[in-house]
C-alpha positions, 0 to 999 in steps of 0.5 A: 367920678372916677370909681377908683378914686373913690375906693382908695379912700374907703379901703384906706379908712377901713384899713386904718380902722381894723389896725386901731382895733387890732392895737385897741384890743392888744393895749386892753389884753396888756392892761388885763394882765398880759403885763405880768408875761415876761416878754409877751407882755411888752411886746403886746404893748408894741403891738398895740402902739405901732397898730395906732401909729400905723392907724393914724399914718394912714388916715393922714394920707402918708402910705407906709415907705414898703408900700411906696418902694413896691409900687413904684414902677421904673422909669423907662 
């Protein structure tokens, strides 16, 4: 098999993993008291819930649509 077949999966796993940590630890700071920052507060709680979305996109196996436009490659 293939090497690289099998590291797109692993790299995607992985990624999706420090994203969901990433938004785990930002919804834990909000909760802890970041709320109460005006502006600060909301956007740690955005953050934390396009890291999750991003996670879970991921992990479906949907890439995100910049990463699709970039490597594309024209037709000839």
């Amino acid at each position: 098999m293939n090497a690289r077949r099998l590291l797109a999966p692993a790299l995607r796993s992985a990624t999706a993993a420090t994203l969901a940590a990433g938004g785990y630890i930002h919804a834990q700071l909000y909760i802890d008291g970041y709320r109460f920052i005006h502006l600060i507060g909301p956007l740690f709680l955005l953050q934390a819930s396009a890291s999750v979305a991003l996670a879970a996109l991921l992990l479906v196996g949907t890439p995100p649509l910049l990463l699709r436009a970039t490597t594309r490659t024209p037709p000839n």
